[in-house]
C-alpha positions, -999 to 999 in steps of 0.1 A, spaced: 0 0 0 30 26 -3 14 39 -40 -13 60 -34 -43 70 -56 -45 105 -72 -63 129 -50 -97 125 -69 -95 91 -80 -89 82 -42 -121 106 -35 -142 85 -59 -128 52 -44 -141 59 -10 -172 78 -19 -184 49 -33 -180 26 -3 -196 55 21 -221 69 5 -261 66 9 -276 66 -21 -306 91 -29 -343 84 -26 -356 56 -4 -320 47 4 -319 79 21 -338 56 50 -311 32 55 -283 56 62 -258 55 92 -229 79 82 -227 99 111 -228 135 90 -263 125 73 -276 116 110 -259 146 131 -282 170 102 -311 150 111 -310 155 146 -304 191 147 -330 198 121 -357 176 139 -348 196 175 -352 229 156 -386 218 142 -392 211 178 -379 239 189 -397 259 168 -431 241 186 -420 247 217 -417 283 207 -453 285 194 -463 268 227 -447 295 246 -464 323 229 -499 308 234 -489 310 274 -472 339 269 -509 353 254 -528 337 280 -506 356 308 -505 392 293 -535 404 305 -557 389 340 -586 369 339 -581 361 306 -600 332 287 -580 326 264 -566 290 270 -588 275 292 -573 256 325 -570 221 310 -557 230 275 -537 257 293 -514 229 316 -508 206 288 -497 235 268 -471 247 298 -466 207 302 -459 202 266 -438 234 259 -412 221 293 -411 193 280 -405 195 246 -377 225 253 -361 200 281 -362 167 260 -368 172 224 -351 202 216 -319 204 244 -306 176 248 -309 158 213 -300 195 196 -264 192 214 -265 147 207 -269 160 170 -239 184 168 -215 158 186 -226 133 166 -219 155 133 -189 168 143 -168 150 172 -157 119 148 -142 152 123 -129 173 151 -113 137 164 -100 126 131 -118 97 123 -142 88 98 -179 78 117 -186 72 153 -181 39 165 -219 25 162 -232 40 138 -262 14 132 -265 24 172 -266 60 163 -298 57 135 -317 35 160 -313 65 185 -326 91 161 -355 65 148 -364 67 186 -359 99 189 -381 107 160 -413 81 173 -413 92 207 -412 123 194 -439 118 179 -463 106 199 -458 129 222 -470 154 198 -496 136 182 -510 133 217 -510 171 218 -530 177 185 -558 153 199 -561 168 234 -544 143 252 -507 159 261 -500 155 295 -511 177 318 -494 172 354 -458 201 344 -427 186 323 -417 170 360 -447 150 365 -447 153 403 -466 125 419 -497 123 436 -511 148 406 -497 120 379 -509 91 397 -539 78 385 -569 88 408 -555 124 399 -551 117 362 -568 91 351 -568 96 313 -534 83 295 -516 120 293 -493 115 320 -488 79 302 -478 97 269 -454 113 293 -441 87 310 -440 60 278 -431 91 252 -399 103 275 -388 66 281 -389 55 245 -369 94 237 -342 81 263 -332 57 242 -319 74 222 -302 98 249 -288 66 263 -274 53 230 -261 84 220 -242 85 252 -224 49 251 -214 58 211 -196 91 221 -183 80 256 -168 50 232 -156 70 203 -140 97 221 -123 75 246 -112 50 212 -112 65 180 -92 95 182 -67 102 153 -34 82 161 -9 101 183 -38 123 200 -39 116 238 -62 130 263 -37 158 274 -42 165 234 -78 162 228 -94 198 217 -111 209 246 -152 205 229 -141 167 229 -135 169 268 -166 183 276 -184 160 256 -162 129 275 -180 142 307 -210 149 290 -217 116 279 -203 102 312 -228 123 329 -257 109 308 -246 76 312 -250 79 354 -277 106 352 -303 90 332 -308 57 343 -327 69 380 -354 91 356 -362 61 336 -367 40 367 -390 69 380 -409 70 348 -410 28 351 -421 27 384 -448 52 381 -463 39 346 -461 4 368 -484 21 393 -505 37 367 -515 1 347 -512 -26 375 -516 -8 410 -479 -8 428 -481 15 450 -443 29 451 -457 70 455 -490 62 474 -484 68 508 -516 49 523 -501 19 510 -463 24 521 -451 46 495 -441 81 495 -446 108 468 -409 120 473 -398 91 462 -406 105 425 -389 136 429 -357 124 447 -358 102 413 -368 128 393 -340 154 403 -310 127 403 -314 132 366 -332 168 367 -305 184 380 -276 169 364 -289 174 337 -290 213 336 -253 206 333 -258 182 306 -275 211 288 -247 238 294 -214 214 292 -215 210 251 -228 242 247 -195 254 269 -175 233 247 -188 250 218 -177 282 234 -141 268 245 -135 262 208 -152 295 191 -138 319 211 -98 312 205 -106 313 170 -122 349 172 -98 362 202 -69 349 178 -48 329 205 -52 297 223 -70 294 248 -60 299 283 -63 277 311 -69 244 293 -55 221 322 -78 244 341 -106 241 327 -106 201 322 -104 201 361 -130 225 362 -154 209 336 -146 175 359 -155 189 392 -185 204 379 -197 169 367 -189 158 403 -211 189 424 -238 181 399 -247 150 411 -248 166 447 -274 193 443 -306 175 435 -321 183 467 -320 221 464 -351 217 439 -363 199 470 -357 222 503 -398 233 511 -406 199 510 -396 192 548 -365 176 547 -338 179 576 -320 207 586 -287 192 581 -295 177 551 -303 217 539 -274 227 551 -252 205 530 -272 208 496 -274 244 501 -232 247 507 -224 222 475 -252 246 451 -233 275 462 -197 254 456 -205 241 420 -200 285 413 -164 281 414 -158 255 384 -182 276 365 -163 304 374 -133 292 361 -143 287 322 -161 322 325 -128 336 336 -104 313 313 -129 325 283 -126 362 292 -86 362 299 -84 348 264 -101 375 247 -90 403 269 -52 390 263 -61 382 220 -66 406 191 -99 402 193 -123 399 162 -161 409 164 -183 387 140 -220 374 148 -205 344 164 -191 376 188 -221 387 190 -239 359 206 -208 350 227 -211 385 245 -249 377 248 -242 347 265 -218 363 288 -244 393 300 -279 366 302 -258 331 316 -238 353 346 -270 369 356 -286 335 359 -260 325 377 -262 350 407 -296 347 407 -292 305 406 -265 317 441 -294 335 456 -318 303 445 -289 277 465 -297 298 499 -323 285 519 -343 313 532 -341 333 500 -354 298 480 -382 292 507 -393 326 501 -388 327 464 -396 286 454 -426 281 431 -426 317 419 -420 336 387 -383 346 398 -378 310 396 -389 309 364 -364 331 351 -337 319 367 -342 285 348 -348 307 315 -317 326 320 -294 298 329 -309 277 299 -311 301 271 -282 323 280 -261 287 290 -272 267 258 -292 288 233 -269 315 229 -237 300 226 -259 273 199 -268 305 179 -224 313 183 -218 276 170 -244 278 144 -227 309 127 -194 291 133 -200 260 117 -226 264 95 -198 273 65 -190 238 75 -222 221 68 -230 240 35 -197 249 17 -206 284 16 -194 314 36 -218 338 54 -241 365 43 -251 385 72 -278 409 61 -301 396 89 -275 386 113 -272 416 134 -307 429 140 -322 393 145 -291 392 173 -305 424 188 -342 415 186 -330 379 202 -308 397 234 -339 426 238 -369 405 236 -355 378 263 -346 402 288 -380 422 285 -393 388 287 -379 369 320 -356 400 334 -398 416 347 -404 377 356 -376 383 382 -403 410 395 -433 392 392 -416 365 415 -409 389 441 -443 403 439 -456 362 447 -467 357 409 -467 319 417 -457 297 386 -477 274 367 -512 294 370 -534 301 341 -549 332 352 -545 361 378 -566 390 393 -563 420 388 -558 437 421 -519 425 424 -497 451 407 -485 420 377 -504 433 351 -480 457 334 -452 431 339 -468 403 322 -479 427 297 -447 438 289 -431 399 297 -462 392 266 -447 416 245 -410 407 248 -419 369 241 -430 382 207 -398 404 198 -377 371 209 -399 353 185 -390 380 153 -357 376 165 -357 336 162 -374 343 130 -349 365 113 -323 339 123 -343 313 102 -344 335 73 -307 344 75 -299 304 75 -319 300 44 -307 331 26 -269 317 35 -274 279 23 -289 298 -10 -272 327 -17 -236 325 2 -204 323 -18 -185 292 -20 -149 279 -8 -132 247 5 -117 253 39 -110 271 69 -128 303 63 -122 315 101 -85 307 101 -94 278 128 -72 257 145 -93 223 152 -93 192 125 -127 194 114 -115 227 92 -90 202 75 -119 185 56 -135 198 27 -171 217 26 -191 206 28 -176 172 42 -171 141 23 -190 114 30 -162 94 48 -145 131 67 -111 122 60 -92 110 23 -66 96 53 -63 100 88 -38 121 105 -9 118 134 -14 143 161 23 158 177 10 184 192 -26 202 209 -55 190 186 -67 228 189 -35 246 178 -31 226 142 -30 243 108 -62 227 88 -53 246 56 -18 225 55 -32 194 67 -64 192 45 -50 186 15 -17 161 23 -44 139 41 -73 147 5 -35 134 -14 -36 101 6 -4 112 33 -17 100 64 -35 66 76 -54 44 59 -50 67 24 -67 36 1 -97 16 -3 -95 -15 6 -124 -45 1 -151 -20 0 -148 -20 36 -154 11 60 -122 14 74 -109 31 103 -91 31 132 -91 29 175 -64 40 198 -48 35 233 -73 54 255 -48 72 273 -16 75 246 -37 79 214 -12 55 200 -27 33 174 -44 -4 182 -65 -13 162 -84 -15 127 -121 -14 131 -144 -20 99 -181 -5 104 -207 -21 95 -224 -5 59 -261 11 56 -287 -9 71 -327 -8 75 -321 -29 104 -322 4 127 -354 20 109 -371 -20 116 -357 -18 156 -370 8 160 -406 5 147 -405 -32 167 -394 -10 196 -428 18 191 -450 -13 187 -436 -24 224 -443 16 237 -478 19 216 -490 -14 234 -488 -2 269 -498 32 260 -533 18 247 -533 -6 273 -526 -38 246 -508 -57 275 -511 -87 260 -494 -70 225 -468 -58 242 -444 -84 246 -444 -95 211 -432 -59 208 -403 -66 229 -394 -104 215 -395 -89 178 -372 -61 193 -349 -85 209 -352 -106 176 -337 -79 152 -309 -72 175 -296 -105 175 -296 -100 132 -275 -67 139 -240 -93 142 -248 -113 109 -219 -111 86 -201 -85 112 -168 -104 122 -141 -125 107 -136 -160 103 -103 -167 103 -74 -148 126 -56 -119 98 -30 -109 120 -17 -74 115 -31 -53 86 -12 -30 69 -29 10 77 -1 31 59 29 51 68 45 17 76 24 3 101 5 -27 107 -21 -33 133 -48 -65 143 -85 -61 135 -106 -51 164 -121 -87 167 -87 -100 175 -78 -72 202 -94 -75 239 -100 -39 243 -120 -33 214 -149 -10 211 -176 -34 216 -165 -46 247 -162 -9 260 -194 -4 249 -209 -34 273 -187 -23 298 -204 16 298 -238 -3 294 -234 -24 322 -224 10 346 -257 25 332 -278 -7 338 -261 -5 371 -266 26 380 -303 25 374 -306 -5 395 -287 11 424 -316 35 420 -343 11 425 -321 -1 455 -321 34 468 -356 36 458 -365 2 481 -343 19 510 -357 50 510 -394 39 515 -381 19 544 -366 46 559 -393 75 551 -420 64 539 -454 59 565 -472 29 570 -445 6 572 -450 3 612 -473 -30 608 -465 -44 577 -462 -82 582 -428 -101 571 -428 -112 536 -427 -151 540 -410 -162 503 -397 -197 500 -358 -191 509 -349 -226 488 -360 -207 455 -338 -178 464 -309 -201 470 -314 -221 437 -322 -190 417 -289 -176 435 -267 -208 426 -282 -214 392 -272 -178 381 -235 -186 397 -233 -216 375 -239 -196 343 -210 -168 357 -186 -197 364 -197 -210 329 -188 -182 306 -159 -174 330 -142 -211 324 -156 -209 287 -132 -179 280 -103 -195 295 -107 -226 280 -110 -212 245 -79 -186 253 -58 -217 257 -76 -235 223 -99 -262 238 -140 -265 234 -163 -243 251 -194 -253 237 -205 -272 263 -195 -241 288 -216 -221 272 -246 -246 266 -245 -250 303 -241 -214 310 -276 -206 291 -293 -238 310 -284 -226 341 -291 -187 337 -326 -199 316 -333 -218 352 -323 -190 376 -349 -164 354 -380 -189 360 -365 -190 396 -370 -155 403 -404 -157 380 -419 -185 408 -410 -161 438 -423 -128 417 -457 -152 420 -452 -163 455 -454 -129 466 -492 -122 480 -508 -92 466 -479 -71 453 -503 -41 451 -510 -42 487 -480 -28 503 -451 -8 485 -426 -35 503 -443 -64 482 -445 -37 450 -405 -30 457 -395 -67 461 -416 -81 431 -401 -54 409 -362 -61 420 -373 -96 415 -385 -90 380 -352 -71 372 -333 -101 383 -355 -125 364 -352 -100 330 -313 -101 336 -307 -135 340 -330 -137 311 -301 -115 293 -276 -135 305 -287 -165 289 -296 -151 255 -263 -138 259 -244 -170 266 -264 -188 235 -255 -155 214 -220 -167 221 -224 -205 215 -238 -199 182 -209 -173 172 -185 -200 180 -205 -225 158 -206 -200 129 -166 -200 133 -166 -163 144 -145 -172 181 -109 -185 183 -81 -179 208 -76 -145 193 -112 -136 186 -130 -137 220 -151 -108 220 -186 -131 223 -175 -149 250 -160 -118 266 -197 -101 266 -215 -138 278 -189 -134 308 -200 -96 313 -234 -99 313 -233 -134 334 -216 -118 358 -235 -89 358 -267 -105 364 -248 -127 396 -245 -95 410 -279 -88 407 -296 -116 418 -279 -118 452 -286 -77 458 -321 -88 445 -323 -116 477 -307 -94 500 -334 -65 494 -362 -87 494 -349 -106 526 -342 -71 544 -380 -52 533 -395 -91 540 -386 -84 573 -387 -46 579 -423 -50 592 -420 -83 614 -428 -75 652 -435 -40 648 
C-alpha cells in the first residue's frame, strides 16, 4: 500500500463505499454526518413548537382573567412546551452536533456505532412523535414537564396524558442513552493516532464528561418513569403513601437526573464556546489544564445538588445545610471557564463577527442566571422565592443564556462547514438584537413578578396584584424574541442559498474538522492524520489537502470495507483496525419493533406488548450477521509503515467498551431502584405494621446458585478457548443454568401475595423482575456466544462473544444476590412492629 491514488481518483474510491444513495435509500443511512443534520434539524422543528407553545402561554398571561386558553388545555400546553424545550429540543439538539462533528474534530471517519446512532434518532423521531400527536388530539400530559406525583398518579389523572409522558420520554431516552455509550466509546477509542487525552481539543473533553454524565444521570429518571407507569396500569403502590409509598420518592428520582442534567444542557454548549472563542480572540485558549479540572468537578457537584429543587418539602436541617453549601460550591468550576474564556479574549486581538455577538450575549444573560441560581442555592431566599415567577427566570436565563446563545455562536461558526458556503449577514445583526432585547423584557420583569408572589404554573391572575403591566410587557418581549428567532431562520436559508462558495478554513481555525473539505465528504477524511501536538493549535489549511492526497492513515480503499481506526485510550497510540458495519434498515425496523412495544402499553394492549419486545430483541440478535471474521488476519497493513490486528482480535475493542459503559448504566439505574427500596423503608409511612414477607428461601438459593453456575460457565468458557480447547459445552450450560435462575425468580415474583397491597411487596416483586429480566439477558447472551462460536466467528484470538457472555453473566450474579438481600431485608422490615 505505499502507492497512493491521485487525490480525486482516491475521493471517488471511497465515496463509493460510504455513500447513501438518494431516494428511499436515504432511510437506511448510518454515516454519522447524514444523521448529526437530522438530529439538529428535527430539534429545531421542535424547537420551533416549543416556541409557538410558549407564545400561546405567553398570550394567556399578558392580560388577568383572561379566557384565552382554558385551565385544562392551558397545563398541557405549559406541560408540553417544558417538555419539549427540556427533551426534544436540548438535549438531542447538542446529541446532534456531537454526533456530526466529534468523529471530524477527532479525526476519524464515523462514530463507532453508527447502526447504534440511527436506532437513537429513529427513537428519537417516534417518541417524538407521539408525544405530539397526543397534543394535537387533546391528550398531552397535563401534570408540568416534572410530572410530580400524587397529581400524575392515577386517581388524579386518570386519562393516559401522564402515560404519553411517561412512555413518550422513556422510549426518547433511548436514544439519549445510546447516544451517550457511542460518544463516551468513540472519544475515549477512535481518536486520530498520536492524539492523547492531554491532546484532545477541549469541545471533545466536555463532551467525555458529557456523555459520562448521561450515562450515570439518566438511568434513575427512567426508573422513575418505570415505576410510576407500573403504578399507573397494574396498582404498585411505590408514590401512594396509604399503602407504604411516598410521593418524594418521585422527585428524589426525578431530580437525580433533573439536575444533572441542567449541566448536561450547558457542558456541550461550553464546549462549543471553548472552541469558538480562540478562534475569534486569535490565541489559544488559556487555562486548558484548568478548565478540564473545572469541567470535571462540575460533573462531580452536579450530582450533589438534586435536593435544592427539593428544600420546602420538609427535609432535615442538616441535610439543607449541606445541599445548600455544594449549590453554592459548584460557582467556582463555572467560574473558572467564564474567567479562562474572558482572559483569552482580553489578552487576543480580538475579532467581532456574529458568532461575537452571541458570545457577549451569553456572557451578560448566563452570569446573571447565575447569581440569581447563588441567591436560588440559599435557603431562606429559596423558601421565600420557590414556586414563583423569579424562579422561572432563573431557569430561562441559565438555559437560554447557558445553551441557546452560545448554539446561535456555534451555528454561525459552523454552519460554512455544513454547507460549503461562507456567510451573508444581512439579517445577522438585528435578528441578534431583537433575540438579546426581547428575552430580557421577557424573563428580566419575571424576576419582578416572583418577588411580587406571581406563583408559577397558574393560568390566570386578578387584577388587584400590581402583575399586570409586567406580564404585559413579559407578553410583549416573548413576541420580539420570537422576530428575533425568525430572522435567524431567514438568515440560514438566505446563507445555504445565496452565500459564496470555498473549501476550507474560512475562520482561520485551528481544530481538524476545518481540514476536511465543505461541505464534508461522505467518509470526513481521504486519510487519517498523526497528532504531535494540541488538537486545537493545528494548521487545517496545511493538513487538508496532504491527508485529500492520501499522506496520512489508511489513504486507500480497501475490500469496500469502511475502514478506520481505534487508539490507546490514554496515549492515542494506534491499536487497532475497526471496519463498520455498511447502511442498514435494520435500525429503521428496531425501532418500529421498539414503538410497537411503547404503543401497546400506552393503549393498554398488555397482551401486545411483549411481542413488541421479542421482535425487538429478535432484530438485535440479526445486527452481528456477517459482522466479524472467520479466520485470525493478523496485522493489517494502515499506511505510513504500520500494521495493526483487527478489532475482533484485540481485547479492548470498542464493543467490549461499549458493554462495559452499558453495564455501569444498567447498574446505575438498578442502584436507584435499591435506593428507591431503602428509602421507603426509611421514610415512607405505613410501614409500622407491615407483616414479614414469607418467600420460599430454597428458590432464592437455587435462583442464586443457578445464576452462579452460568457466571462460572462463561468465566471457564473464556479460559478454556484462550488456551484453544472447546467451550461449547461451557456455554450450553451457562444458558441452561441462567434460563433456570430467570424462571427461579419468576416462581418467587408469584409467590409474593398481593404485590399491590403494600409498596414493600411492590418493591420486592419489581427487583425480583429485574433479576429475572437479567438472567434472562444472561442466557440469550451466553447462547449468542455459542452460536458465534458454531458460525466460526471465536478463536483464541477472537473472543469478544465470550467476553460479553462473561459480562453480562456476571452482571446479572451481581444482581440476583442484591435482588435476595433486598427482598430478605423489606420481608422483614415489618415483622414484630
Amino acid at each position: 500500500m505505499s502507492e497512493y491514488p491521485s487525490p480525486i481518483r482516491l475521493h471517488k474510491q471511497l465515496d463509493a463505499i460510504w455513500r447513501t444513495p438518494p431516494g428511499l435509500a436515504r432511510l437506511s443511512s448510518v454515516n454519522h454526518t447524514i444523521l448529526g443534520k437530522r438530529f439538529m434539524v428535527l430539534a429545531l422543528v421542535f424547537f420551533a413548537i416549543g416556541g409557538l407553545l410558549s407564545m400561546l402561554i405567553r398570550a394567556q398571561l399578558a392580560t388577568p382573567n383572561s379566557a384565552f386558553l382554558g385551565p385544562e388545555i392551558y397545563n398541557q400546553v405549559f406541560t408540553m412546551h417544558g417538555t419539549v424545550m427540556m427533551f426534544l429540543f436540548a438535549i438531542p439538539m447538542f446529541e446532534g452536533f456531537a454526533i456530526y462533528m466529534l468523529p471530524k474534530l477527532l479525526g476519524a471517519r464515523d462514530l463507532a456505532f453508527p447502526r447504534l446512532t440511527a436506532y437513537g434518532f429513529w427513537c428519537y423521531l417516534f417518541g417524538g412523535s407521539i408525544l405530539i400527536v397526543a397534543m394535537l388530539v387533546g391528550l398531552a400530559p397535563n401534570g408540568g414537564w416534572f410530572m410530580y406525583t400524587p397529581l400524575s398518579s392515577r386517581p388524579y389523572t386518570p386519562g393516559i396524558n401522564a402515560d404519553v409522558w411517561l412512555l413518550g420520554i422513556t422510549f426518547v431516552e433511548i436514544s439519549a442513552v445510546t447516544a451517550a455509550v457511542e460518544l463516551f466509546v468513540t472519544i475515549l477509542k477512535m481518536r486520530a493516532p498520536g492524539m492523547a487525552l492531554h491532546r484532545m481539543p477541549l469541545f471533545a473533553w466536555y463532551m467525555l464528561v458529557t456523555a459520562g454524565m448521561m450515562i450515570i444521570g439518566f438511568p434513575p429518571l427512567i426508573l422513575g418513569s418505570i415505576l410510576l407507569e407500573l403504578e399507573r396500569a397494574f396498582d404498585l403502590p411505590f408514590f401512594d403513601p396509604t399503602r407504604g409509598g411516598d410521593p418524594l420518592l418521585w422527585q428524589h428520582l426525578f431530580w437525580l437526573f433533573g439536575h444533572p442534567e441542567v449541566y448536561i444542557i450547558f457542558l456541550p454548549a461550553a464546549g462549543a464556546l471553548s472552541t469558538i472563542i480562540p478562534v475569534f480572540a486569535q490565541r489559544p485558549i488559556l487555562g486548558y489544564r484548568a478548565i478540564i479540572a473545572a469541567i470535571v468537578a462540575m460533573a462531580f457537584l452536579s450530582f450533589g445538588l438534586w435536593v435544592h429543587h427539593m428544600f420546602t418539602v420538609g427535609i432535615p436541617h442538616l441535610a439543607l445545610a449541606f445541599f445548600s453549601a455544594a449549590s453554592a460550591l459548584v460557582a467556582i468550576p463555572t467560574a473558572v471557564q467564564i474567567f479562562a474564556w474572558i482572559g483569552t479574549l482580553a489578552s487576543g486581538r480580538p475579532r467581532w463577527d456574529i458568532p461575537m455577538l452571541y458570545i457577549a450575549g451569553f456572557f451578560i444573560v448566563f452570569v446573571i442566571g447565575g447569581l440569581t441560581g447563588v441567591m436560588l442555592a440559599m435557603v431562606p431566599f429559596n423558601t421565600q422565592a420557590h414556586d414563583s415567577y423569579f424562579v422561572v427566570a432563573h431557569l430561562h436565563y441559565v438555559l437560554v443564556g447557558g445553551f441557546v446563545f452560545p448554539m446561535l455562536a456555534a451555528i454561525y461558526h459552523w454552519l460554512p462547514h455544513v454547507s460549503g458556503r461562507q456567510s451573508l449577514y444581512r439579517l445577522s445583526v438585528p435578528a441578534f438584537w431583537l433575540i438579546l432585547i426581547g428575552f430580557n423584557l421577557t424573563f428580566f420583569l419575571m424576576h419582578l413578578t416572583g418577588l411580587m408572589g406571581m406563583p408559577r404554573r397558574i393560568s390566570t391572575y386578578p387584577s388587584n396584584w400590581g402583575w399586570d403591566w409586567l406580564n404585559l410587557l413579559s407578553s410583549v418581549g416573548s413576541f420580539v424574541l420570537t422576530i428575533g428567532f425568525a430572522l435567524v431562520l431567514a438568515d440560514l436559508v438566505l446563507q445555504f442559498r445565496f452565500g459564496a462558495r470555498f473549501r476550507r478554513d474560512p475562520w482561520q481555525a485551528g481544530t481538524l474538522e476545518w481540514a476536511t473539505a465543505t461541505p464534508p465528504p461522505t467518509y470526513n477524511f481521504a486519510s487519517l492524520p498523526r497528532i504531535e501536538t494540541r488538537a486545537d493549535q493545528l494548521h487545517p489549511g496545511e493538513i487538508g489537502p496532504m491527508l485529500a492526497g492520501g499522506g496520512g492513515y489508511l489513504g486507500f480503499a480497501r475490500n469496500g470495507a469502511q475502514e478506520t481506526l481505534a487508539v490507546d485510550i490514554a496515549t492515542g497510540a494506534v491499536e487497532h483496525l475497526i471496519a463498520l458495519p455498511r447502511r442498514s434498515y435494520l435500525p429503521l425496523w428496531t425501532a418500529m419493533a421498539t414503538a410497537s412495544f411503547f404503543l401497546a402499553l400506552l393503549f393498554k394492549l398488555y397482551w401486545l406488548a411483549p411481542l413488541g419486545a421479542l421482535a425487538t430483541i429478535a432484530l438485535f440478535l440479526v445486527w452481528p450477521v456477517g459482522l466479524g471474521a472467520k479466520v485470525d488476519r493478523g496485522p493489517v497493513d494502515i499506511g505510513r509503515g504500520e500494521a495493526v490486528p483487527h478489532d475482533v482480535e484485540v481485547p479492548g475493542n470498542v464493543t467490549i467498551l461499549a458493554n462495559r459503559t452499558a453495564l455501569v448504566m444498567d447498574g446505575t439505574l438498578f442502584a436507584s431502584l435499591l435506593f428507591g427500596g431503602l428509602f421507603l423503608l426509611v421514610v415512607a409511612p405505613n410501614w409500622q405494621r407491615v407483616g414479614p414477607l414469607d418467600l420460599p428461601i430454597w428458590l432464592g438459593i437455587l435462583a442464586a446458585l443457578a445464576s452462579g453456575a452460568g457466571a462460572g460457565c462463561t468465566y471457564v468458557a473464556g479460559r478454556v478457548n484462550r488456551f484453544g480447547g472447546s467451550a461449547y459445552l461451557l456455554l450450553l450450560a451457562a444458558a441452561i443454568a441462567q434460563a433456570m435462575a430467570t424462571i427461579l425468580f419468576v416462581a418467587l415474583m408469584i409467590a409474593i401475595p398481593e404485590p399491590t397491597a403494600h409498596a414493600q411487596r411492590a418493591v420486592v416483586f419489581t427487583g425480583l423482575g429485574y433479576a429475572a429480566l437479567h438472567c434472562a439477558l444472561a442466557a440469550l447472551l451466553a447462547s449468542h456466544g455459542l452460536w458465534r462460536m458454531i458460525m466460526g466467528y471465536v478463536s483464541a484470538r477472537r473472543q469478544t462473544g465470550l467476553v460479553l457472555a462473561w459480562l453480562w453473566n456476571g452482571y446479572a450474579l451481581g444482581v440476583a444476590i442484591l435482588v435476595l438481600g433486598l427482598a430478605w431485608l423489606l420481608g422483614n422490615s415489618g415483622a414484630g412492629a
